[in-house]
C-alpha positions as CSV (number, residue, x, y, z in Angstrom):
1,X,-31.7,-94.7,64.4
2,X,-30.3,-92.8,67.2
3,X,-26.7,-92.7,65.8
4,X,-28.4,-90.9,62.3
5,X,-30.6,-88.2,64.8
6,X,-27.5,-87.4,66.7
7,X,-25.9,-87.1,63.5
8,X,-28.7,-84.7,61.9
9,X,-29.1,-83.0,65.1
10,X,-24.6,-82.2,64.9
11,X,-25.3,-81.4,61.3
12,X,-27.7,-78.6,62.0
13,X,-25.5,-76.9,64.6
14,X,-22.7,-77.0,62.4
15,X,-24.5,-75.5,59.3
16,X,-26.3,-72.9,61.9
17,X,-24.1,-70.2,60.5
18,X,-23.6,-71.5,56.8
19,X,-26.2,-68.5,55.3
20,X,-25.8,-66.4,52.0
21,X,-23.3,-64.7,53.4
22,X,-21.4,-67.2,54.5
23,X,-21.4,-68.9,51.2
24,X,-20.7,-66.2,49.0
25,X,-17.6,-65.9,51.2
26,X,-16.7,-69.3,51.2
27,X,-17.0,-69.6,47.0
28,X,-18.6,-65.6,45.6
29,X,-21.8,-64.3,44.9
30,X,-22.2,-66.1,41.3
31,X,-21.5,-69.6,42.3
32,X,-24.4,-69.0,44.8
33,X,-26.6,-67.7,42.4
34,X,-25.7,-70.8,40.1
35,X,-26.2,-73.1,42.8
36,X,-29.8,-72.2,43.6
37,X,-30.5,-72.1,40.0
38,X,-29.2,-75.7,39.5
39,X,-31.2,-76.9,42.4
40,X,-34.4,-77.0,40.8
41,X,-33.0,-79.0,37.4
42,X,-30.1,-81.1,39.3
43,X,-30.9,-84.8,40.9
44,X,-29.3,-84.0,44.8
45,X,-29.1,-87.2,46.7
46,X,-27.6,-87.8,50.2
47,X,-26.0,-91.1,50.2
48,X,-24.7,-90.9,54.0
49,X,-24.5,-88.0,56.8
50,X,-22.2,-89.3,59.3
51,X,-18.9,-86.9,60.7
52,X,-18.7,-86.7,56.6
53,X,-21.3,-86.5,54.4
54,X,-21.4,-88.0,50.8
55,X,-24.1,-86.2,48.5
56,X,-24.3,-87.1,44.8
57,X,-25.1,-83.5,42.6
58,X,-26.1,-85.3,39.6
59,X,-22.9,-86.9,37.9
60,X,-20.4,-85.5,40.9
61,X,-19.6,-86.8,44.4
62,X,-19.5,-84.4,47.1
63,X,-18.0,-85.0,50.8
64,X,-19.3,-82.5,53.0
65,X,-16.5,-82.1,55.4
66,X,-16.4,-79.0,58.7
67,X,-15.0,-76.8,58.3
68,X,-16.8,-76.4,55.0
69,X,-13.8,-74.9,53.5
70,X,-12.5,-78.8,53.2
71,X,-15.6,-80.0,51.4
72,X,-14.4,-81.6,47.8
73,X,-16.0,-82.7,44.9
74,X,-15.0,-85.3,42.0
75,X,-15.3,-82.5,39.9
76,X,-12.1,-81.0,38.4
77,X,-12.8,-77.8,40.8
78,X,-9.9,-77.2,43.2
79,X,-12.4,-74.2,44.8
80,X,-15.3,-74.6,46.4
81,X,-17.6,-75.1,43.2
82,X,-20.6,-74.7,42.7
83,X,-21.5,-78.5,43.4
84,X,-20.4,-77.9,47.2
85,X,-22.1,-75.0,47.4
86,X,-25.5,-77.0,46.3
87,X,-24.7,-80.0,48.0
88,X,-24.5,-77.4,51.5
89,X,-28.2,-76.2,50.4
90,X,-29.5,-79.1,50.1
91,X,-28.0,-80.7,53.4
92,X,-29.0,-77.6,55.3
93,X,-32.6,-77.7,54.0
94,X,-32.5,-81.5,55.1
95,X,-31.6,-80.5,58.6
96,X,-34.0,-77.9,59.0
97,X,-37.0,-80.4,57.2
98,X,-36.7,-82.5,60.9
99,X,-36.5,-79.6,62.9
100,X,-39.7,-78.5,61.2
101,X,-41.8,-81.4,61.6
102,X,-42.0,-82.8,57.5
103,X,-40.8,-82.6,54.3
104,X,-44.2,-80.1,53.4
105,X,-43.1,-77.7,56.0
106,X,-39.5,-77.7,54.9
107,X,-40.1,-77.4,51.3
108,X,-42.6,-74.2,51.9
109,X,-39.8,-72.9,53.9
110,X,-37.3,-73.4,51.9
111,X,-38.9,-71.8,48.7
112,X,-39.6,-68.9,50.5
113,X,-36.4,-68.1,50.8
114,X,-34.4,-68.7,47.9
115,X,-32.6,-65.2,46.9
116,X,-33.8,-63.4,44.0
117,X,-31.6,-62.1,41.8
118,X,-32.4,-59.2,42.7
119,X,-31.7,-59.9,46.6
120,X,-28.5,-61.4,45.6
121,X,-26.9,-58.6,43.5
122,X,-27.5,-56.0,46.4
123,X,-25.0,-55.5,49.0
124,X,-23.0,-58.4,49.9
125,X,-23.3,-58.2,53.4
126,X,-25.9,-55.8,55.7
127,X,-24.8,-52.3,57.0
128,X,-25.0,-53.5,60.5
129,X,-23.2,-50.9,62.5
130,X,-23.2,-53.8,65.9
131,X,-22.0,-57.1,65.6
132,X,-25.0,-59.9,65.9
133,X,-23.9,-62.0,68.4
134,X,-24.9,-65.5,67.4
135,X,-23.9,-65.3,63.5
136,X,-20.5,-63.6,64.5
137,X,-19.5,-64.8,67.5
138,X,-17.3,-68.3,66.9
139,X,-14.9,-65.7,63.8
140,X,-14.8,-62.7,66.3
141,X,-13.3,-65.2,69.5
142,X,-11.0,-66.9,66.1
143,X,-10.1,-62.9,65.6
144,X,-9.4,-62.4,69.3
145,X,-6.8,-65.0,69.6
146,X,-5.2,-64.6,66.2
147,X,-1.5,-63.9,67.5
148,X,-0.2,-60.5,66.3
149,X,3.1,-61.8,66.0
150,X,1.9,-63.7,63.2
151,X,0.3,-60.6,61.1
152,X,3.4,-59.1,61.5
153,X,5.1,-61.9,59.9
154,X,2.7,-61.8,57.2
155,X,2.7,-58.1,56.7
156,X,6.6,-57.8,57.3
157,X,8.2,-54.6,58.7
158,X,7.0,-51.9,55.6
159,X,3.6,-53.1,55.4
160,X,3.0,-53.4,59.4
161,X,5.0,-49.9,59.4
162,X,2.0,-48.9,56.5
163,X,-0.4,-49.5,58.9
164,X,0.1,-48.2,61.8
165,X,0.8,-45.3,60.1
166,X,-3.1,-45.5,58.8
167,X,-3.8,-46.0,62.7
168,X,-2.1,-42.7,63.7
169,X,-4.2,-41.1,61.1
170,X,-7.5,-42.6,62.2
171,X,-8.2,-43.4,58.5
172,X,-10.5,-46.7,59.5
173,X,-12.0,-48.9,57.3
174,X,-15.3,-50.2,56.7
175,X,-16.3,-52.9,59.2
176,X,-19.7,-54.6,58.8
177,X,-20.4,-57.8,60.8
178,X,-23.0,-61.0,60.2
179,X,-21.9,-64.5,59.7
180,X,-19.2,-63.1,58.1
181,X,-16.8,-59.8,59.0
182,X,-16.4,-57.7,55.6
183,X,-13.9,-55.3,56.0
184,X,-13.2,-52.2,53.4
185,X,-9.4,-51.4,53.1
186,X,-9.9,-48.5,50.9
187,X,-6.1,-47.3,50.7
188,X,-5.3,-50.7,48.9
189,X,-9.0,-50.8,47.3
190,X,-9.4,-54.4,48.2
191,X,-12.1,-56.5,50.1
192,X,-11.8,-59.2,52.8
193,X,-14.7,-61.8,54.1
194,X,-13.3,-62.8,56.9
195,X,-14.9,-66.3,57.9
196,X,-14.9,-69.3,60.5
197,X,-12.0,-70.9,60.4
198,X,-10.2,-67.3,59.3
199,X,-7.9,-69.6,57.2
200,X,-10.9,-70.0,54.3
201,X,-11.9,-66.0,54.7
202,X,-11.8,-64.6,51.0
203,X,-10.3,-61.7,49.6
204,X,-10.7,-59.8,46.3
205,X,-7.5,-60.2,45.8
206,X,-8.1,-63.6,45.3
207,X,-4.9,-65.2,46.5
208,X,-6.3,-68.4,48.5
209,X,-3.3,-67.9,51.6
210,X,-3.4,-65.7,54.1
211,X,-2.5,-62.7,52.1
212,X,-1.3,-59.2,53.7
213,X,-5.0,-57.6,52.9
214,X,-6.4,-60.2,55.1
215,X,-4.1,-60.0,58.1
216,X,-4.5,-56.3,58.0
217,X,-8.5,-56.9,58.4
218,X,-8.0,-58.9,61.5
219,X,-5.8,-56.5,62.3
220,X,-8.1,-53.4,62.2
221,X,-11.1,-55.7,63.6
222,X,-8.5,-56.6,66.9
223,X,-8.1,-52.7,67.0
224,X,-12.2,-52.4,67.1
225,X,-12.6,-54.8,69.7
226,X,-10.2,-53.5,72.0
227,X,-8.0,-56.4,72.0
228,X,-4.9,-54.4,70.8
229,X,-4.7,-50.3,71.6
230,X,-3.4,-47.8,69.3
231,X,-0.7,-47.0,71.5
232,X,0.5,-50.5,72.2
233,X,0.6,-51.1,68.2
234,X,2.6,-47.8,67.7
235,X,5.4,-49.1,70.1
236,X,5.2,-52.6,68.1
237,X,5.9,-50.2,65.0
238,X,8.8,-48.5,67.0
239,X,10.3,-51.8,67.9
240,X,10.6,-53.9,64.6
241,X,12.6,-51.3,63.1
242,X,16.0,-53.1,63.0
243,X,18.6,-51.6,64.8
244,X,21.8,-53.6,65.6
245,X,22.8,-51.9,69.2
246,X,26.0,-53.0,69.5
247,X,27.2,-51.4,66.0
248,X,25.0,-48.5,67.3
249,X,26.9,-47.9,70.9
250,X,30.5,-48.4,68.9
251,X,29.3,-45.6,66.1
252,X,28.4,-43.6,68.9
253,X,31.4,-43.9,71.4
254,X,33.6,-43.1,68.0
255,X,31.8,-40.0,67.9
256,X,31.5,-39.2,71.0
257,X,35.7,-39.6,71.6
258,X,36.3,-37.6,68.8
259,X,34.4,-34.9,70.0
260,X,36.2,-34.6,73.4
261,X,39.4,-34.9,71.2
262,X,38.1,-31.7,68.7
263,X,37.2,-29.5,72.4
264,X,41.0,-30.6,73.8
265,X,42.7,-29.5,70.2
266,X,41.1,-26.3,70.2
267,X,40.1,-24.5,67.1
268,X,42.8,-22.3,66.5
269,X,45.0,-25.8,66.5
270,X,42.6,-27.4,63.8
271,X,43.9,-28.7,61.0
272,X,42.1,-28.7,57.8
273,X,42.5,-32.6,57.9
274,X,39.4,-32.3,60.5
275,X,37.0,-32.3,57.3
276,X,37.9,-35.8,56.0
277,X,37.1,-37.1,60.1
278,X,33.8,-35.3,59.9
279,X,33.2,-37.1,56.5
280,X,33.9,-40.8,57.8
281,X,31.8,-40.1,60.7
282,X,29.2,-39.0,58.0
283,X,29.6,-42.2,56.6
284,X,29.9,-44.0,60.2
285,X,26.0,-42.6,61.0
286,X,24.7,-43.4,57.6
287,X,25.6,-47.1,58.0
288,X,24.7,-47.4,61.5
289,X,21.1,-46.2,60.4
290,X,21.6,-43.0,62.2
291,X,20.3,-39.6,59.7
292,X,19.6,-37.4,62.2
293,X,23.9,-37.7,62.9
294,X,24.6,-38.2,59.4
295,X,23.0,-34.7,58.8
296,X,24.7,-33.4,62.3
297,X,28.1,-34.4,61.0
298,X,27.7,-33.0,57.5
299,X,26.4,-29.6,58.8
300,X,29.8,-29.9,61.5
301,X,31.7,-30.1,58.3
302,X,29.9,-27.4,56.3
303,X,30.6,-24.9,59.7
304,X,34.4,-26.1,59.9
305,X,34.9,-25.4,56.2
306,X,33.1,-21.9,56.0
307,X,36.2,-21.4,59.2
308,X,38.9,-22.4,57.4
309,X,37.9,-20.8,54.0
310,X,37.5,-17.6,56.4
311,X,33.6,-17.1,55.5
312,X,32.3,-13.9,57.4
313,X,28.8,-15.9,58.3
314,X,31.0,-18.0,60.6
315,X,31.1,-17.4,64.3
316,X,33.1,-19.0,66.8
317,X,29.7,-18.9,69.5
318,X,27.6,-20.9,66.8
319,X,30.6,-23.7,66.2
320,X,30.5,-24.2,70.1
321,X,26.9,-24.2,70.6
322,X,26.7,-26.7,67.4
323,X,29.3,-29.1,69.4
324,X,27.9,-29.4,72.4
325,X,25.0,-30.3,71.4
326,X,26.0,-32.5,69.4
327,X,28.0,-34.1,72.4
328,X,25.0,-34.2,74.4
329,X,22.7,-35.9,71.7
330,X,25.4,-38.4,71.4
331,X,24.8,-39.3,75.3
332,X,21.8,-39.8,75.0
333,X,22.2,-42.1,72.4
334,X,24.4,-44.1,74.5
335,X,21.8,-44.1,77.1
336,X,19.4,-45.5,75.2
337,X,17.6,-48.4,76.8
338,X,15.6,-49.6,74.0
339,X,14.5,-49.6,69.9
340,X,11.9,-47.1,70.7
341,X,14.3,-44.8,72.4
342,X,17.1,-45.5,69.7
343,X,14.4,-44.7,66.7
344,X,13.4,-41.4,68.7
345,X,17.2,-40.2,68.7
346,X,18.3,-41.9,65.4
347,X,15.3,-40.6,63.0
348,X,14.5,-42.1,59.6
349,X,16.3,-42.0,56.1
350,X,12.9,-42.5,54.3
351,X,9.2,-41.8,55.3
352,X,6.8,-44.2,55.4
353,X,3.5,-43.4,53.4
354,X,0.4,-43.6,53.9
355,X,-2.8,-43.7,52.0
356,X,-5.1,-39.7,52.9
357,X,-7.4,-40.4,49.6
358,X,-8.4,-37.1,48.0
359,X,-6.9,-34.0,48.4
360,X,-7.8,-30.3,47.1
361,X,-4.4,-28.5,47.2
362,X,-3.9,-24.8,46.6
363,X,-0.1,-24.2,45.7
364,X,0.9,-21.4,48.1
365,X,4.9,-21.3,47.6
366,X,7.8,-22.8,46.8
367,X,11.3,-22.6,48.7
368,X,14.7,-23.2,47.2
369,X,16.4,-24.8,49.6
370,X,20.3,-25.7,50.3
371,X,21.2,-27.5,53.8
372,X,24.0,-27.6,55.9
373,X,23.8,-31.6,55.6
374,X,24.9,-31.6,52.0
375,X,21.3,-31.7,50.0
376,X,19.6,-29.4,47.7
377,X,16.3,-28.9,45.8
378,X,12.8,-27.3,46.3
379,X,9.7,-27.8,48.6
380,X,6.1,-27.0,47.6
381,X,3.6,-25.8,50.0
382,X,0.3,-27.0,49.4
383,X,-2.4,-25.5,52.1
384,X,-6.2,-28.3,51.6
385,X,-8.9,-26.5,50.7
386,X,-11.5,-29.0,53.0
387,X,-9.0,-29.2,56.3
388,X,-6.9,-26.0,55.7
389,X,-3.6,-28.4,57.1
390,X,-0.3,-27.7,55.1
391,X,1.2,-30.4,52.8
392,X,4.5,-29.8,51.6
393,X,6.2,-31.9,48.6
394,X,10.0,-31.8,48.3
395,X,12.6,-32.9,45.9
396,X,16.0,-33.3,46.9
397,X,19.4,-34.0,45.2
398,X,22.5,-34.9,47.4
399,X,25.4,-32.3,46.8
400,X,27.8,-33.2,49.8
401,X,30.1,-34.6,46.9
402,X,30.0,-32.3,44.5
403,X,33.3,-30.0,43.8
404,X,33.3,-27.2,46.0
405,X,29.5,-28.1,47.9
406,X,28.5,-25.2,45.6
407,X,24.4,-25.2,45.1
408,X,24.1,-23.0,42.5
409,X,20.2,-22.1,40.7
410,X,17.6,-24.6,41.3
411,X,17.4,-27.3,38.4
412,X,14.7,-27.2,36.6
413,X,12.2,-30.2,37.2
414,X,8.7,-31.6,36.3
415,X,6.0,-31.7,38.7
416,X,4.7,-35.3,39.9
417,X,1.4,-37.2,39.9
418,X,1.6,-37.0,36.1
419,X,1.0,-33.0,36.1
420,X,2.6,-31.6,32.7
421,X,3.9,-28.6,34.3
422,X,6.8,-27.5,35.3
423,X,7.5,-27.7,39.3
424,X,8.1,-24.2,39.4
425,X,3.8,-24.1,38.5
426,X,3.1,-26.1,41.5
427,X,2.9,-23.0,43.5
428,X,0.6,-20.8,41.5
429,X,-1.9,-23.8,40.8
430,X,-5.4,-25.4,41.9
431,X,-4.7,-29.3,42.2
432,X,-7.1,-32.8,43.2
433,X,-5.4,-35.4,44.3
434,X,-6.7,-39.0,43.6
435,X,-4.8,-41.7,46.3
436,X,-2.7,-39.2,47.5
437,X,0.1,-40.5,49.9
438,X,1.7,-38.6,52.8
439,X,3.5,-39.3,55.7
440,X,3.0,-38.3,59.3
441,X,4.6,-34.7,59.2
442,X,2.6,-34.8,55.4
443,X,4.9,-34.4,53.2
444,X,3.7,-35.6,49.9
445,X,5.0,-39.2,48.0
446,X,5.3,-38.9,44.5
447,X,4.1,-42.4,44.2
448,X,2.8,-43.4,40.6
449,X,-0.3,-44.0,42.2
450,X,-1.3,-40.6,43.1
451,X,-3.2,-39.3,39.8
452,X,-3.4,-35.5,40.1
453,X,-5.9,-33.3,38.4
454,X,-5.1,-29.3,37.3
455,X,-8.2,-27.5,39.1
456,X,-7.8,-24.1,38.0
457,X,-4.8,-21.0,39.1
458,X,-4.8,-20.3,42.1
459,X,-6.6,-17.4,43.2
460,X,-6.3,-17.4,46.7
461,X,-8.7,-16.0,49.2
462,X,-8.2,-14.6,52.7
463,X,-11.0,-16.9,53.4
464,X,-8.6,-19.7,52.8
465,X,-6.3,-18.6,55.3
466,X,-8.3,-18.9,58.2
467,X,-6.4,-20.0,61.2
468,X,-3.2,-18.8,59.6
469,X,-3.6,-15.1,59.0
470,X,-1.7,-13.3,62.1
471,X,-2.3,-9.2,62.8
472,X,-2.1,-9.9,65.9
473,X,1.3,-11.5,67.4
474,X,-0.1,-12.3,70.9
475,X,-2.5,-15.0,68.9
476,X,0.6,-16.0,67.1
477,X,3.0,-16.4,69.9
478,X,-0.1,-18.3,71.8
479,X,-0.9,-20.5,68.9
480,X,1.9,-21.4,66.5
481,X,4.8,-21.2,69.5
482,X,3.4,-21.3,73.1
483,X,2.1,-24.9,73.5
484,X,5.4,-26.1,72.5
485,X,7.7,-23.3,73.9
486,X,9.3,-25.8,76.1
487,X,10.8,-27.8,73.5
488,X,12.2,-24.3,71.7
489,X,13.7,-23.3,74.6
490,X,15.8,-26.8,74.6
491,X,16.7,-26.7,71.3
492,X,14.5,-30.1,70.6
493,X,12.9,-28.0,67.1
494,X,14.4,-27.2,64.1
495,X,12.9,-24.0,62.0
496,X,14.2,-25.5,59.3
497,X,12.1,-28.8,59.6
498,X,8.7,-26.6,59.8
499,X,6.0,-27.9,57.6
500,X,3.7,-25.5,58.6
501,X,3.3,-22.1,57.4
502,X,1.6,-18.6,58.8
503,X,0.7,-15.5,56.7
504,X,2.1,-12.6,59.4
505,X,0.7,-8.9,58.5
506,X,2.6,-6.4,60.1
507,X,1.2,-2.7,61.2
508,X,4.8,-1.2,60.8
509,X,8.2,-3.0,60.6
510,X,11.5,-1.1,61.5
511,X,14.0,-0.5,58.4
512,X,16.0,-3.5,57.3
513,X,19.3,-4.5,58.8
514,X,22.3,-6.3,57.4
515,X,25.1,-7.6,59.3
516,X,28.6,-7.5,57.6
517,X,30.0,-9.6,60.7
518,X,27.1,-12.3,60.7
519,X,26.3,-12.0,57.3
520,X,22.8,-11.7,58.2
521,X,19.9,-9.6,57.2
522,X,17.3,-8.9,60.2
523,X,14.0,-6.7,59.7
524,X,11.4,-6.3,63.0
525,X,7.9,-6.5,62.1
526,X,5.8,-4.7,64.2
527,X,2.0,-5.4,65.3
528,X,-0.6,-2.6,66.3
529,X,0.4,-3.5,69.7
530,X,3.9,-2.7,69.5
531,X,4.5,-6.9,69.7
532,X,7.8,-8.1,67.8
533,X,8.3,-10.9,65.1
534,X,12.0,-10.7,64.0
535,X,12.2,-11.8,60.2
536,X,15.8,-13.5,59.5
537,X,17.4,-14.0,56.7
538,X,21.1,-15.4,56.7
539,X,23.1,-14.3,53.2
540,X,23.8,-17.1,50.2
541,X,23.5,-16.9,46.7
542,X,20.4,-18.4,47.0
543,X,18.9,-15.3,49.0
544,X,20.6,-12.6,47.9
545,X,17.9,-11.3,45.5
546,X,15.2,-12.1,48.3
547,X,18.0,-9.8,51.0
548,X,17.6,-7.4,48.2
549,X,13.9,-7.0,48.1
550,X,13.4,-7.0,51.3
551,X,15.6,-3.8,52.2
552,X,13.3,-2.0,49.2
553,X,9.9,-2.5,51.5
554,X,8.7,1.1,52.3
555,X,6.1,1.9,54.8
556,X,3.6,3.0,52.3
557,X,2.6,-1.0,50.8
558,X,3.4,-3.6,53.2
559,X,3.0,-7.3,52.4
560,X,2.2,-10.2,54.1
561,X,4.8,-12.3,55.1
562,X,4.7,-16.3,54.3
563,X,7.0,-18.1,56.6
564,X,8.1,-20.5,59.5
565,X,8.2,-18.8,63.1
566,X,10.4,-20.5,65.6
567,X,11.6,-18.8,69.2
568,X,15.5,-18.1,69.9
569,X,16.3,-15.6,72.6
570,X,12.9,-15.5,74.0
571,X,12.3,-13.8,70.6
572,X,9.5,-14.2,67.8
573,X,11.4,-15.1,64.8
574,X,10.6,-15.4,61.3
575,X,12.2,-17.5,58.0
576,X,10.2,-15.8,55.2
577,X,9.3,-18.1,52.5
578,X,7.6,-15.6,50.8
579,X,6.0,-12.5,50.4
580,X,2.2,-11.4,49.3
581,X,0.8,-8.4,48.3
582,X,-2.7,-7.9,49.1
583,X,-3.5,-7.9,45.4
584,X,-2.7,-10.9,44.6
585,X,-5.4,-12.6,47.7
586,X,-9.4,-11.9,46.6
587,X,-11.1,-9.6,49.4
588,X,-13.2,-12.4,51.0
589,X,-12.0,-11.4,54.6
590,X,-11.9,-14.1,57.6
């Protein structure tokens, strides 16, 4: 008699936390229903209740195992069926009946609280923004200790890489806690029950292993709890990027002994064979996984052949400057002491993506665009109606082998996200975004996932440009330049990596300029204050028409001028993108 109380008394604790909840994460919310429904036409015997215990469910045998994940039944289930689930009922109400004091008492008590159908078909687990203690404390100490080496095996590098990105952009999921942890992992539309022992937690995606949807859900609760920090998971990211150190420290020590070579020859010594060198140390970087030199190399080249074909836009000062710090990035390679400082100097061929959800883009321009590291194509920039942060979209060809390295007119392509305009369009349109994509400097994926939606023109309001409308160049020194002046000032930005654009409105501007000897066109924009932003614009075939528009500009209608600023010489500068008349922007002033 004692050996059958202790084992009704272990029974009970073990189905304390075996509610609704629990069991429509163990099996789903219709084998629940199903089960209660059968339990007042179905014969329900207990034939033991030992460690195990056997229950007949009319014709089928049930063994009741813990965790109740390993239950079975004679049926030809291989899931938890709905025999188990009744057989768990019933065994649970039996439990409780003793603790009550009688069968009477346990019976009223159960039949007050079978579910309706009505109960069962609203939300599958409470918005509880705090955790209940008892119901969700054994799954959140399995969570705790789940090792994050082995989510990352499960996730592998792109997915873990996925993540974190999500992380950086603070775009949390859903996270509601009872006897079971539900969490909402919107970017990949999928839901995870997350249950004790986390091996039998469910997911919508229905795969009964430990899929990536579920490891990301301990992940993100682990995050919540505090047992991993944002900042320790973004160096995790940094570190499982494969880099192979030794093949990194021989690429760079080629380099960095062909550049002392290249400073001991001289330039006037240089032969012309210097282009196929700066080609194989192209390649070198590319299969090192090293873009940022890859693109360093290549513009080396583009500088070396613009000497030797005689090009007026090259200058002797601008080859040195681009060597040595090239030479000096190099170094620092070499004295890198770890992945994350090797990613940091070696950048990244392709962006990771991440999931942003809905976006309301207004096309603002579009750039034609020809680098010194051998690629071509166009940019859209995109300013969000809700946020008013840029988003840029790019398409890119390589050129770097194509006779000559001539660029020629942009090509002619369509626009993504199943848009049936032209890309040209982009610019002048209204667009919604469904599952948009982006990575952390927001440039746009064209992922076939991304549905996009044609909103209207674009009609653009000075409204809209709050926070990047400039008259005054004191605000626009202070905000777009100041706070990271230091990193201008040692050459650590690029203008021509800018996602960001301002709107400047000058008072006056001085007449413009062009160089013969630098092949350059300059133009100083003037604020009411006298201040200076220095618009640049160096010649190709790709600008001359914009060179040519811009030495038309009279004093008498001055746009607005859409560009990236950057500082050089302790001077405002300007790359202008564009240009807006004031007619074409709706008088709703900031």
């Amino acid at each position: 008699m004692d050996g059958e109380d202790n084992s009704m008394s272990e029974w009970k604790n073990l189905l304390e936390e075996a509610d609704d909840e629990y069991l429509i994460g163990l099996a789903n919310k219709g084998i629940l229903k199903r089960a209660y429904k059968d339990k007042e036409e179905t014969v329900v015997e207990i034939v033991k209740m030992e460690k195990e215990a056997e229950i007949k469910v009319g014709e089928e045998t049930v063994s009741v195992r813990y965790p109740l994940g390993d239950s079975q039944c004679s049926c030809p289930s291989k899931s938890i069926c709905r025999h188990i689930v009744l057989a768990i009922l019933v065994l649970k109400e039996t439990v409780g009946k003793e603790k009550a004091g009688g069968a009477e008492a346990g019976q009223e008590e159960l039949e007050n609280n079978i579910p309706t159908e009505a109960t069962l078909v609203s939300e599958e687990v409470p918005n509880k923004e705090v955790p209940e203690k008892k119901k969700s404390e054994k799954i959140l100490e399995e969570i705790a200790q789940y090792p994050l080496k082995n989510i990352k095996k499960i996730l592998g590098v792109r997915q873990f890489q996925n993540l974190i990105g999500q992380i950086k952009l603070e775009q949390y999921p859903k996270i509601t806690y009872s006897s079971v942890i539900t969490v909402k992992l919107p970017e990949q539309d999928k839901t995870v029950k997350l249950l004790s022992p986390l091996e039998y937690s469910s997911c919508t995606c229905h795969k009964k292993e430990f899929c990536v949807h579920k490891a990301s859900a301990v992940l993100w609760c682990q995050l919540e709890m505090g047992q991993v920090t944002k900042e320790s998971l973004i160096e995790e990211a940094i570190e499982s990027v494969e880099f192979h150190p030794e093949q990194i420290k021989e690429a760079a020590g080629q380099m960095k002994e062909f550049l002392e070579e290249l400073l001991g020859t001289g330039l006037s010594r240089t032969s012309p064979d210097i282009l196929d060198y700066l080609e194989r140390l192209a390649i070198i970087s590319h299969n090192a996984n090293l873009p940022k030199y890859e693109g360093y190399f290549r513009a080396l080249f583009d500088s070396y052949k613009k000497y030797f074909q005689r090009k007026a836009s090259f200058q002797t000062r601008d080859l040195m400057l681009q060597i040595t710090r090239l030479y000096r990035r190099i170094e620092l390679l070499l004295q890198a002491a770890n992945s994350m400082e090797i990613r940091e100097y070696a950048g990244e061929f392709k962006a990771e993506y991440h999931s942003v959800g809905s976006l309301d883009l207004i096309g603002i321009a579009i750039e034609h665009f020809a680098s010194q590291t051998g690629y071509a194509g166009e940019t859209v920039y995109f300013l969000e109606e809700n946020t008013k942060e840029w988003y840029t979209y790019t398409i890119a060809r390589p050129v770097f082998y194509e006779k000559g390295r001539g660029y020629g007119k942009s090509e002619k392509g369509q626009a993504p996200w199943g848009l049936m305009i032209p890309l040209e369009e982009l610019s002048e349109k209204r667009i919604h975004l469904s599952k948009a994509k982006c990575d952390d400097r927001n440039r746009l994926s064209s992922s076939q996932e991304t549905k996009g939606v044609l909103v209207g023109e674009r009609n653009l309001t000075w409204k809209e440009l709050e926070g990047w409308y400039y008259q005054d160049f004191q605000t626009l020194f202070l905000e777009q330049i100041g706070q990271e002046r230091g990193q201008w000032l040692r050459g650590q930005r690029d203008w021509k990596d800018a996602v960001k654009l301002v709107l400047v409105q000058p008072d006056s501007f001085a007449k413009a300029e062009f160089s013969e000897t630098d092949q350059k066109l300059s133009m100083i924009l003037f604020d009411k204050a006298g201040l200076e932003v220095v618009v640049e614009v160096v010649y190709s075939k790709r600008e001359e028409e914009g060179i040519r528009y811009l030495e038309r500009i009279r004093q008498k209608r001055i746009p607005a001028f859409l560009g990236k600023v950057y500082l050089r010489d302790g001077r405002i500068r300007m790359y202008p993108v564009a240009l807006m008349d004031r007619k074409e922007i709706r008088d709703e002033w900031v």
